[in-house]
N, C-alpha and C positions, 0 to 999 in steps of 0.2 A: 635673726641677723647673726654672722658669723665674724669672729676679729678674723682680719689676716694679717697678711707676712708682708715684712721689705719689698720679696719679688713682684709680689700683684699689684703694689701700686706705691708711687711715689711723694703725692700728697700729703700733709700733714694733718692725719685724723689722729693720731694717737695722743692722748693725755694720758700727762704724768701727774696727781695730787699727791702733795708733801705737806701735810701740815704741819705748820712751824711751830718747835718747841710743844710738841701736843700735850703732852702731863703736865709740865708748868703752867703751860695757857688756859687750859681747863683747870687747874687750880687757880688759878688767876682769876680767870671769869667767874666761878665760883664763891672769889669770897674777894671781892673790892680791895681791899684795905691791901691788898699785896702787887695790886697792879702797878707797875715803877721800879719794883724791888728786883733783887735778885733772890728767885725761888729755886730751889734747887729738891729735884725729886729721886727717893732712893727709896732703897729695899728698906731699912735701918737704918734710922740716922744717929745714933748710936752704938751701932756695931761693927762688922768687919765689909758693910754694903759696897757696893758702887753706885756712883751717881745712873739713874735713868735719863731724866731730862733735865735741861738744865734751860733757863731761862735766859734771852739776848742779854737779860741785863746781866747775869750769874756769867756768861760767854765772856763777858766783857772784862772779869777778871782771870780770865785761862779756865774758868772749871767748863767741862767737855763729858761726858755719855761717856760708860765704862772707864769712867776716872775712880780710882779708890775715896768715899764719902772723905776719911783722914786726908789725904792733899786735898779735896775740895773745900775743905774746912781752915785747911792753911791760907789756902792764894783768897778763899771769902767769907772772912768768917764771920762778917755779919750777913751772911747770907739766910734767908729762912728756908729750913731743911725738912721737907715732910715725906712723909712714909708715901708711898703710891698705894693709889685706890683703883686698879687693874680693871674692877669689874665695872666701878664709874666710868672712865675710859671706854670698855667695851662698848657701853653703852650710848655713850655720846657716839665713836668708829660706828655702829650699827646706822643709829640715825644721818651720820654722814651718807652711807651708802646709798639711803633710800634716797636722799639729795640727787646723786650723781643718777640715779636710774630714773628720774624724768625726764634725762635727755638722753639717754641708751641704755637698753638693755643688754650691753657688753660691757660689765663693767668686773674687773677681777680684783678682790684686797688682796695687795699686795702685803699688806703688818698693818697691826692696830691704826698706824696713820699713815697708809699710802694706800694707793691703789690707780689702775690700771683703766681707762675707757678708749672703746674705741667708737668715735660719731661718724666713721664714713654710714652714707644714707640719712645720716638725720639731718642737713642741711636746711630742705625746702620747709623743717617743723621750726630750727631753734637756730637756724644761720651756719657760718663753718665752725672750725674747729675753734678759733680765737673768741667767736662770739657765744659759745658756749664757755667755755672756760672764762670769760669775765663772767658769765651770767652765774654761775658755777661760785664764783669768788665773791661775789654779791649776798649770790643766797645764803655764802657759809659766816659770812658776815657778820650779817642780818642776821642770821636764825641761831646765830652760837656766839657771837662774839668775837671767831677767831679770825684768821689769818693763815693763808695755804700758800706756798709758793705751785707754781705749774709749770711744765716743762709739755712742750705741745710739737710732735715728730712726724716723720711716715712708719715709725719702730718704734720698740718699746724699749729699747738699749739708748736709742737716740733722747728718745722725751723724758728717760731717765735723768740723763745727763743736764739737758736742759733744765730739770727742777732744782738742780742744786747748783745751776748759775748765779740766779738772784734771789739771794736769801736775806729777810724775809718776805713773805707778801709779793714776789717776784712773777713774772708771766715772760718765759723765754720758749720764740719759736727758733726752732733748726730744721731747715730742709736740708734734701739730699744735696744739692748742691754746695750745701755752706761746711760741708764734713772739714775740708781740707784747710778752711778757714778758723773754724770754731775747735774740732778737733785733733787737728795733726800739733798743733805746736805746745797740746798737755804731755805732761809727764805720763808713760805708762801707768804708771801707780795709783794715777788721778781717772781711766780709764774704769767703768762700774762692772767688779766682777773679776778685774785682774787685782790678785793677793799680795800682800808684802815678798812673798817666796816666788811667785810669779815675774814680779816684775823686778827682784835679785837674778835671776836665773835671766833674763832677758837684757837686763843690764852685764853681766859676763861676757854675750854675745853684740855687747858696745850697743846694744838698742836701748836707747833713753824716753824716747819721744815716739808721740803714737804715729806722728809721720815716719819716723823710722821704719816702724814696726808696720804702718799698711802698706810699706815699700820695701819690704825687704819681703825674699825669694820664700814663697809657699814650701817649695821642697826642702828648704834650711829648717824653716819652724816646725813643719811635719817630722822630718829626721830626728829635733831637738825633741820636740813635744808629742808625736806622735798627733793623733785624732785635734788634740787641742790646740797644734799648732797652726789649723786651718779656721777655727774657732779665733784664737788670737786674731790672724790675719785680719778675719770677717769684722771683728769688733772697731778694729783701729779702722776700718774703711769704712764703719757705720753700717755694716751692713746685720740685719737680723729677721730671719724671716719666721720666728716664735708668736703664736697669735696672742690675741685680750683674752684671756681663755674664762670664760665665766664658771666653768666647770669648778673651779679651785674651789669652792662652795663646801664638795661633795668629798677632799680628800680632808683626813684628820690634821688637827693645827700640832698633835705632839704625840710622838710613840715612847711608851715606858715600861719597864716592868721592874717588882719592887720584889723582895723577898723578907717574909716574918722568920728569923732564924728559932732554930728550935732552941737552943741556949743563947741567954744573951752575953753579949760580947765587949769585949775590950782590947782583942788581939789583935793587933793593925795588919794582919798577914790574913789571917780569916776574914778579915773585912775587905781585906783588897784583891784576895780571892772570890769571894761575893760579886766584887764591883766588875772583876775582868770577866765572869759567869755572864753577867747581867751586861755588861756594853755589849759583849759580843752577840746577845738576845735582841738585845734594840736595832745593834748596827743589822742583824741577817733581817732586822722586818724593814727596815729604813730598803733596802737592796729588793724587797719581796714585793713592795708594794712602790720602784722605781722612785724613788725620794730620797733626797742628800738633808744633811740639817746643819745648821749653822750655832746652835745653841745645845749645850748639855748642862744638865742639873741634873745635881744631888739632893738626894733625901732621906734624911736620917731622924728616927725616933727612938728617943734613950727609951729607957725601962720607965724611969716615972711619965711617961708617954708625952714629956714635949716632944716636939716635931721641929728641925732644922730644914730648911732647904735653900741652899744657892745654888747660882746659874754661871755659867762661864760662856761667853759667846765666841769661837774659833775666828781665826785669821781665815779660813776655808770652808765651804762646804763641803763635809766629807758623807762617808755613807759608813766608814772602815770602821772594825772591831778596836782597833791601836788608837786612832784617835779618841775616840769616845771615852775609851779605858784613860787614855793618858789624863782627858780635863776631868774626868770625875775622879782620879785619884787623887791629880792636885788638890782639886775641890776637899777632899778627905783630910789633905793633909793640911788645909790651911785652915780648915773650920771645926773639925773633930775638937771636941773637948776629953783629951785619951783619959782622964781620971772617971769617964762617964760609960755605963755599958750600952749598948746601941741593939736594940730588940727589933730592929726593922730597917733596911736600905734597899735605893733604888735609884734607878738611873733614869732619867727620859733626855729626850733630844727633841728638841724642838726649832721654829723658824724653820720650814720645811718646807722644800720646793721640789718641783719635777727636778730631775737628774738628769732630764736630755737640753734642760734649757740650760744657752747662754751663759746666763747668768749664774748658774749654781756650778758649774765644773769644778770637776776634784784637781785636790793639789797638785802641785809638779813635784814629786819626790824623786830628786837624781834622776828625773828625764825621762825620753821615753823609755827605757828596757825595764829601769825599776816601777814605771808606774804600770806597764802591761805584766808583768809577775806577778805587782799586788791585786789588782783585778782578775787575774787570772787563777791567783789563789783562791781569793775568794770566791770565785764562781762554783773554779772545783769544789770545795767547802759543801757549799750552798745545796749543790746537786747530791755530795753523799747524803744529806739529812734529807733533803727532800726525799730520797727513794729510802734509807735507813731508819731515817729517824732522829733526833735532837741529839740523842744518846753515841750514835753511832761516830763520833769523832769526841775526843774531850780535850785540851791539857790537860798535860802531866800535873800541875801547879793545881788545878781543880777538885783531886782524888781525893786528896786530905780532907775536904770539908765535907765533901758527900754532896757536891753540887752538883754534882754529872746524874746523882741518882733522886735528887729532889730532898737537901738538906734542909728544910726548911715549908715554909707554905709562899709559893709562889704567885703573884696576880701581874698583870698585863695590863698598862691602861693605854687604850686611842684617845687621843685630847679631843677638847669639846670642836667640834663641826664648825663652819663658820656660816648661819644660818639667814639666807636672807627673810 
């Protein structure tokens, strides 16, 4: 069985699973005595973290996903604050999938706690789309104790939106029909996939509302946006014709590469030299192997060999050398401890999706002219190394360290698979 597209058919087979609050819930179910409370899940809850999940009950004091652990600690502080256990999570996401696959074997993970089915055909086995997705909601119930909101489409842009209607424990259907209904009168902003810089740039041109926006002239937004201003279009009219792609199985969850400097260091110029060597290393494999990323982390090992690493997750999915470089340097400069020497840094990008879907398009930088130069750079880029070699282009800024000639011991890592 294959997913398809918008155009082939207009029925509502596609489901969207979001499970609610997923790290606090599974810490919850996990250990009783916190169920009520407001749990709040970070990297360190005693350091410079951000919150990961945050619990309805923790929501209910403003703390919020990519909030600084320090303000989540102000607006709750009697909140309970535990470290995330990733690979528990994994593990639990794993067993979810195998859930969703006795009623289709099109089923795509979208991140640890979403993913993607499509049941046209499975009808006459487990009923339509709705009676699955209860059946769906039951089992995850039952067999874990949690709670999923679902968003049920003829698209996967559509049954997105629909998952994040009713939260929590939610079950929202939208057909083709109900677009002009359900989605013209949201804010662009509100739209899955258009960015804070997206929907600034769209606002300039007096478009607020996704009615606006799926009623205003294709050749304005194509002239504005180039290629993504037909993309825009298609989203505000619900329209998406990207299939359940089960394949996503088979492409890496994170591209990295990290370097053991031959001296170790304390020089924030050598290190950030390092860092623009290495983005620009991730971003040309992110482009090589057609995938944009949403997430960049840092990683840093002093000399007495602890190990640092934080994440930063973009307003955009980008693929570009500039982006990459800019949040791992912040990253550098908000967490380096400079009194410390650093014998090892690395960059990875991670949350990583196809680059022709929908849902991942690169930023709007100053429109279309600047965003086809910056693609256009880097392609060129791209094609001298491919026929030269890595070597064969460097900055100027890079010469000093000896990074262009292999200053160090370099490794390369693909994140782990996502394996059914």
């Amino acid at each position: 069985m294959k997913g398809q597209g918008s155009c082939e058919r207009s029925e509502p087979t596609v489901i969207h699973i979001d499970m609610d609050a997923f790290f606090a819930a599974v810490e919850q179910q996990a250990h009783p005595e916190l169920r009520g409370k407001p749990v709040i899940v970070c990297g360190d809850p005693d350091g410079r973290a951000v919150v990961s999940t945050a619990s309805y009950e923790a929501r209910a004091f403003g703390v919020r996903s990519a909030m600084p652990v320090k303000e989540a600690k102000r607006l709750c502080p009697h909140g309970v604050f535990l470290s995330s256990r990733l690979s528990d999570y994994g593990a639990v996401s794993r067993r979810l999938l195998e859930v969703y696959r006795r009623y289709t074997p099109v089923v795509e993970p979208f991140s640890i706690d979403e993913a993607f089915l499509d049941v046209a055909g499975c009808e006459r086995l487990h009923g339509d789309a709705v009676a699955i997705a209860r059946k769906i909601k039951e089992d995850i119930l039952r067999g874990f104790g949690l709670t999923c909101s679902v968003g049920i489409a003829p698209n996967k842009f559509l049954a997105k939106m629909a998952s994040d209607m009713q939260k929590p424990d939610g079950l929202t259907v939208i057909r083709a029909d109900d677009v002009s209904r359900v989605i013209w009168p949201l804010p662009v902003g509100k739209l899955y996939g258009v960015g804070e810089r997206t929907a600034e740039a769209l606002a300039s041109m007096g478009i607020t509302t996704a009615g606006a926006l799926a009623k205003a002239p294709v050749d304005m937004l194509v002239a504005r946006f180039g290629v993504m201003g037909r993309v825009l279009h298609d989203v505000a009219n619900g329209i998406d014709d990207s299939a359940v792609d089960p394949a996503v199985w088979d492409r890496p969850k994170s591209l990295g590469r990290e370097i053991t400097l031959v001296e170790d260091s304390s020089d924030e110029d050598v290190l950030t030299r390092h860092l623009l060597s290495l983005s620009e290393q991730v971003a040309r494999r992110l482009r090589k192997h057609n995938l944009v990323a949403r997430t960049v982390t840092l990683r840093l090992r002093y000399s007495d060999f602890t190990t640092l690493t934080r994440s930063r997750t973009l307003d955009e999915f980008t693929c570009y050398d500039e982006d990459v470089y800019r949040a791992s340097a912040e990253l550098l400069r908000a967490n380096w401890t400079r009194s410390r020497k650093v014998r090892l840094i690395g960059v990875t990008a991670s949350g990583l999706a196809p680059s022709h879907d929908y849902t991942c398009q690169l930023a709007l930088f100053g429109g279309h002219a600047a965003q086809e130069r910056r693609r256009n750079l880097a392609s060129a880029l791209d094609k001298v190394r491919d026929r030269f070699g890595e070597g064969a282009i460097t900055r100027a800024s890079l010469i000093d360290t000896g990074e262009a000639a292999g200053g160090g011991c370099e490794r390369e890592g693909e994140g782990e698979r996502a394996r059914g």
